[in-house]
C-alpha positions as CSV (number, residue, x, y, z in Angstrom):
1,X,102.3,89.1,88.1
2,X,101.6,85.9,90.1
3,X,104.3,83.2,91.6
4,X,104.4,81.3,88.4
5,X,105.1,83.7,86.2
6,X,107.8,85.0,88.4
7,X,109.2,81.5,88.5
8,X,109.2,81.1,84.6
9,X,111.0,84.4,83.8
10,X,113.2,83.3,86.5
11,X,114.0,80.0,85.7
12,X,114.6,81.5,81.8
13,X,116.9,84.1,83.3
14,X,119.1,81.1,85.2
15,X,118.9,79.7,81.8
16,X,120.1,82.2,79.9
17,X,123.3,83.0,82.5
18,X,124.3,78.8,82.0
19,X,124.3,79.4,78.5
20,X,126.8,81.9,78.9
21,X,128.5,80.1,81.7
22,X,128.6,77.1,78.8
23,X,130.8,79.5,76.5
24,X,132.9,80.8,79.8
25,X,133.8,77.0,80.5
26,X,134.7,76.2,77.3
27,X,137.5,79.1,77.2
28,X,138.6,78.7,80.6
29,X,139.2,75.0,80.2
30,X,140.8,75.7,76.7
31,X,142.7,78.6,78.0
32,X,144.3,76.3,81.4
33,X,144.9,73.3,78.6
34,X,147.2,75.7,76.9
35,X,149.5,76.8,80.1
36,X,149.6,73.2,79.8
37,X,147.5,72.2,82.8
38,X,146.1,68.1,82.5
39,X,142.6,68.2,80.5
40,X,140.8,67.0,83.6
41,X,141.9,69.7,85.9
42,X,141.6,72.1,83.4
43,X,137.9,71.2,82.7
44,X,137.4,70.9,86.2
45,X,138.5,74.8,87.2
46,X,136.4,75.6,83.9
47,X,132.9,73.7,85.5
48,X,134.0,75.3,88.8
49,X,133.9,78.9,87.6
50,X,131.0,78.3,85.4
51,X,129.2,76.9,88.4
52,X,129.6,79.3,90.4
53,X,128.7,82.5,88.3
54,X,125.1,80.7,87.2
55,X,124.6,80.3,91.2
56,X,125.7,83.9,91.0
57,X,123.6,85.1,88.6
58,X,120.2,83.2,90.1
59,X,121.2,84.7,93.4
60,X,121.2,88.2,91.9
61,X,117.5,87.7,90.1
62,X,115.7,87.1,93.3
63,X,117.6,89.4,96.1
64,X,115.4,91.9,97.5
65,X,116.2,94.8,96.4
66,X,115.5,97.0,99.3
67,X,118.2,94.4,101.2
68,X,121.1,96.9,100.5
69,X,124.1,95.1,102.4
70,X,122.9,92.0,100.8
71,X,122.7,93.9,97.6
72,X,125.8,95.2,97.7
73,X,128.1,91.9,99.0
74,X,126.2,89.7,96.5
75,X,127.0,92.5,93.8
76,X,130.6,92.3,94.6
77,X,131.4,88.6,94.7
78,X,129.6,88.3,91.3
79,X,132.1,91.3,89.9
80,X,134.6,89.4,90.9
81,X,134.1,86.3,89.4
82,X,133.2,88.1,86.2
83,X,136.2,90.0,86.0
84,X,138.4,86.7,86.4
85,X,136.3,85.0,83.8
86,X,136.7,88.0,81.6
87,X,140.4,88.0,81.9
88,X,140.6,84.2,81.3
89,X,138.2,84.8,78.1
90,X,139.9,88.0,76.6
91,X,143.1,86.0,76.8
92,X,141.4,83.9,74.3
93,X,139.7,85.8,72.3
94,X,143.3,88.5,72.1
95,X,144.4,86.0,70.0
96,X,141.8,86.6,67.1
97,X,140.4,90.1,67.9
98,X,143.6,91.6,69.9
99,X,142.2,94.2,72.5
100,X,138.8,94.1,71.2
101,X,139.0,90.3,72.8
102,X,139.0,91.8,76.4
103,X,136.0,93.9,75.5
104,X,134.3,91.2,73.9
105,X,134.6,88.9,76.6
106,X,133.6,91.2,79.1
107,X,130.7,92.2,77.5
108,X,129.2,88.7,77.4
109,X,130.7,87.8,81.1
110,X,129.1,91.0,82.4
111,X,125.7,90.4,80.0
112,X,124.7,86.9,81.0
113,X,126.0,87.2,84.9
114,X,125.2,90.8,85.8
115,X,123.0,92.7,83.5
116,X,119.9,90.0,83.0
117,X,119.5,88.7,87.0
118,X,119.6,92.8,87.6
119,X,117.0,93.4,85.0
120,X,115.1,90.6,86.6
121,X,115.3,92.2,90.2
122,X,114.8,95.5,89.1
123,X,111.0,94.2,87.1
124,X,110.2,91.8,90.3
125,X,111.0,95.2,92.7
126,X,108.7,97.6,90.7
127,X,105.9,94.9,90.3
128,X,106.1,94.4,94.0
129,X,105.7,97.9,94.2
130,X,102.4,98.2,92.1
131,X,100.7,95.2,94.1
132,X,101.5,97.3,96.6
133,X,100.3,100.3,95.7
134,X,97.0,98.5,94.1
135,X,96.6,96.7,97.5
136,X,96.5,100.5,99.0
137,X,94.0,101.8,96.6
138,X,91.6,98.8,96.7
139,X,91.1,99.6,100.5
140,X,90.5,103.3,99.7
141,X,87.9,102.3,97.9
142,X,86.6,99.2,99.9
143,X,86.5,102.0,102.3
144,X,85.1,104.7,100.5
145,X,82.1,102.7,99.5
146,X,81.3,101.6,103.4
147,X,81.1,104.8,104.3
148,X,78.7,105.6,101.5
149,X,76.8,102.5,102.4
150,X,76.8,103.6,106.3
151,X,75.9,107.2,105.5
152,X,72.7,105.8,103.5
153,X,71.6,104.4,106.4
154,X,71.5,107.6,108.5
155,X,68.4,109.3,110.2
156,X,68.3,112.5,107.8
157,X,65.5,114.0,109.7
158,X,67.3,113.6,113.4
159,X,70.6,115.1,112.1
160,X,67.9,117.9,111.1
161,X,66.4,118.5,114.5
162,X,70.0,118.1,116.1
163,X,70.9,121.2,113.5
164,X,67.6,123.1,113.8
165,X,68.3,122.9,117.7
166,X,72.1,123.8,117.3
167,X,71.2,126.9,115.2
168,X,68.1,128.0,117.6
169,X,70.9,128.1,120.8
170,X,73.2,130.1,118.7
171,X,70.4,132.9,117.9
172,X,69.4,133.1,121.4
173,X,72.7,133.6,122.7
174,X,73.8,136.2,119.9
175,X,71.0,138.1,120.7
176,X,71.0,137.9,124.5
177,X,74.9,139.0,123.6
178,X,73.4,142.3,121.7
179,X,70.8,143.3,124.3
180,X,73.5,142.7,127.2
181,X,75.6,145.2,124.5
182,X,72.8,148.1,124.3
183,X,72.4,148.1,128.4
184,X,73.2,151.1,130.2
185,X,75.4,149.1,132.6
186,X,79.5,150.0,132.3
187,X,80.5,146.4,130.9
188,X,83.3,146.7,133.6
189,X,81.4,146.0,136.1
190,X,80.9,142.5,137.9
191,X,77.6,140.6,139.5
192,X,78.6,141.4,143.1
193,X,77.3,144.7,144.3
194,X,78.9,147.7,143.8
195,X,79.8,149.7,146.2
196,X,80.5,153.4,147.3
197,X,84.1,154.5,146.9
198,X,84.6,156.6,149.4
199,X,87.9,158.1,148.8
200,X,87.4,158.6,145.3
201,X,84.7,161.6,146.6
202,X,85.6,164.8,147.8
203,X,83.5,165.3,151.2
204,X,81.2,168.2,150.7
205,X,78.2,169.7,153.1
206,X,75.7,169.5,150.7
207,X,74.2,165.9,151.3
208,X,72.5,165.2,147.5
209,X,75.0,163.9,146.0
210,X,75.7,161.5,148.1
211,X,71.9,160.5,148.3
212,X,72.2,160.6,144.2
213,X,75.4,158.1,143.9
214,X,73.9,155.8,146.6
215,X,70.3,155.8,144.1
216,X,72.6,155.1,141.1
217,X,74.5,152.5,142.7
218,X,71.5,150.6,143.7
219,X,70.2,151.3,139.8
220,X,73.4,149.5,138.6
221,X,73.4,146.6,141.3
222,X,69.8,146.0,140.4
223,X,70.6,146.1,136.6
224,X,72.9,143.5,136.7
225,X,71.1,141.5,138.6
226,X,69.0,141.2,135.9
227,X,71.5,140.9,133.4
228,X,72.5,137.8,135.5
229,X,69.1,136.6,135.7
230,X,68.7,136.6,132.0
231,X,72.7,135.5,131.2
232,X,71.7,132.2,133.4
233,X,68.7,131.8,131.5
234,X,70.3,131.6,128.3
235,X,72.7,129.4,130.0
236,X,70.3,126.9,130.6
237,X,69.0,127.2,127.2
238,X,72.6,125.9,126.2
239,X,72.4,123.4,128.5
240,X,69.4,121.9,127.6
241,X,71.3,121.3,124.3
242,X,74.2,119.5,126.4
243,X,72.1,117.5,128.4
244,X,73.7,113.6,129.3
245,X,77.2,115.2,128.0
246,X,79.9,114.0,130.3
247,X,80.0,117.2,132.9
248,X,84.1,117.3,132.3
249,X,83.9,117.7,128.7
250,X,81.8,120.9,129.4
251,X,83.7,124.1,128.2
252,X,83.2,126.6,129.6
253,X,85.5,128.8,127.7
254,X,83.3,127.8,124.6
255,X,80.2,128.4,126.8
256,X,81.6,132.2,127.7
257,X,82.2,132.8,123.8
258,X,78.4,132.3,123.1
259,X,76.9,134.6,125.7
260,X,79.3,137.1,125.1
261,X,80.6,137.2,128.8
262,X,84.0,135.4,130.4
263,X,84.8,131.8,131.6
264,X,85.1,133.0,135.3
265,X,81.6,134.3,134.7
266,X,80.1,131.4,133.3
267,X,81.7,129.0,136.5
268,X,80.2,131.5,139.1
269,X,76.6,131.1,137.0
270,X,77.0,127.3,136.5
271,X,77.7,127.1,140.4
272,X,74.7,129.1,141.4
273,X,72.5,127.3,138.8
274,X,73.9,124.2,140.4
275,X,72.7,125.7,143.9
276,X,69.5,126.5,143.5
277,X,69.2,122.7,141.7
278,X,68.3,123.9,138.3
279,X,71.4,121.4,136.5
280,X,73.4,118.8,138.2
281,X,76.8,118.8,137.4
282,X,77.5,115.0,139.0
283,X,79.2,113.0,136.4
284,X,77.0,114.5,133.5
285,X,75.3,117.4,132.7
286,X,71.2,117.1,134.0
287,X,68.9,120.1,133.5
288,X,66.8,119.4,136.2
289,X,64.8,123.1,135.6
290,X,61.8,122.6,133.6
């Protein structure tokens, strides 16, 4: 609904409400002439409250709704008014109709001051709301179709290498995690060297056993050197992936997750990667190795 259709049904609601405040003058005026009241004052108190419910009544077709202490004062002064003219009118119509004057005066009071300007608010507050909520789905829309246009426009076969290169890092990591799996190494263990426990032995003459745990302690040390070896290989496999990423948005959690191993791990790795100037961590992530 535009702004000159809004002011033609309001302009015939205002009409409509003086009609009425015609017929309310006309018995107020006749009803103060018979308490004997001088024609000119009586007509005067008659224009006076007939005035002042059509203001009433235009008042009440264009409040904002969602104004609720404007709402409700406005609502209140125009009950007023529209009771006295009720009364005034009733005593009129009494005369003819008995109690069924009252009612009947009411009725029309309450019908060309209340119920119309209402029913005129109410229609102006629900076709606010649909421009509203057409306003809200044309941008959804407006919005919906840049984004198709924008995707259109994509590189399809770069988003393809990004993915084939994504996918290629996550197979070499699972399966470095399964071959670290089927190693002979106790997964307990850490890089450093291990070394003898002492007091865990029972000290015994016969020197082999010793000489056996010292051999299989050098076996382990030099297995997980290797496993190291190979876990900072795939490492920088991953990183290759990352390279020109900001070096603080690096996770190393995330990192941890993909080679199977822990975050404390990973740090130590990335730091001796770092020192033998394979990466750079300065600012961004640089694979420097070939």
């Amino acid at each position: 609904m535009n702004i000159r259709q809004h002011i033609k049904q309001q302009h015939a609601v205002t009409a409509l409400a003086g009609v009425f405040a015609l017929v309310s003058v006309q018995n107020v005026s006749h009803f103060f002439i018979s308490l004997g009241h001088p024609d000119a004052a009586s007509w005067t108190l008659g224009i006076a409250i007939g005035t002042a419910l059509v203001i009433l009544a235009h008042l009440l077709s264009e409040i904002d709704m969602r104004e609720r202490k404007a709402f409700a004062g406005l609502l209140t002064v125009t009950l007023i008014l529209v009771t006295l003219s009720g009364l005034i009118q009733g005593s009129e119509y009494s005369h003819k109709l008995g109690s069924m004057g009252y009612l009947l005066a009411f009725v029309l009071a309450a019908t060309g001051e209340i119920v119309l300007p209402l029913a005129h608010s109410w229609h102006s507050e629900a076709m606010r709301r649909r421009m509203v909520n057409d306003a809200g789905q044309r941008v959804e829309e407006i919005a919906a179709q840049t984004l198709v246009d924008t995707m259109s426009g994509v590189d399809v076969t770069r988003a393809q290498r990004q993915a084939e290169k994504r996918i290629e890092q996550l197979v070499i990591a699972h399966v470095d995690s399964i071959v670290r799996k089927l190693m002979p190494a106790s997964p307990g263990m850490s890089d450093a060297p291990v070394a003898p426990d002492v007091a865990l032995h029972t000290p015994i003459a016969d020197p082999v056993p010793a000489a056996q745990d010292a051999q299989r302690i050098h076996e382990v040390n030099r297995q997980r050197a290797a496993d190291a070896d190979q876990r900072r290989s795939a490492l920088l496999d991953l990183l290759r992936g990352m390279d020109g990423m900001e070096a603080e948005a690096l996770n190393r959690s995330e990192l941890a997750r993909q080679l199977g191993s822990s975050a404390r791990t990973i740090g130590r790795d990335l730091e001796a990667l770092e020192a033998e100037g394979a990466i750079a961590l300065n600012g961004v992530v640089a694979v420097v190795a070939a």
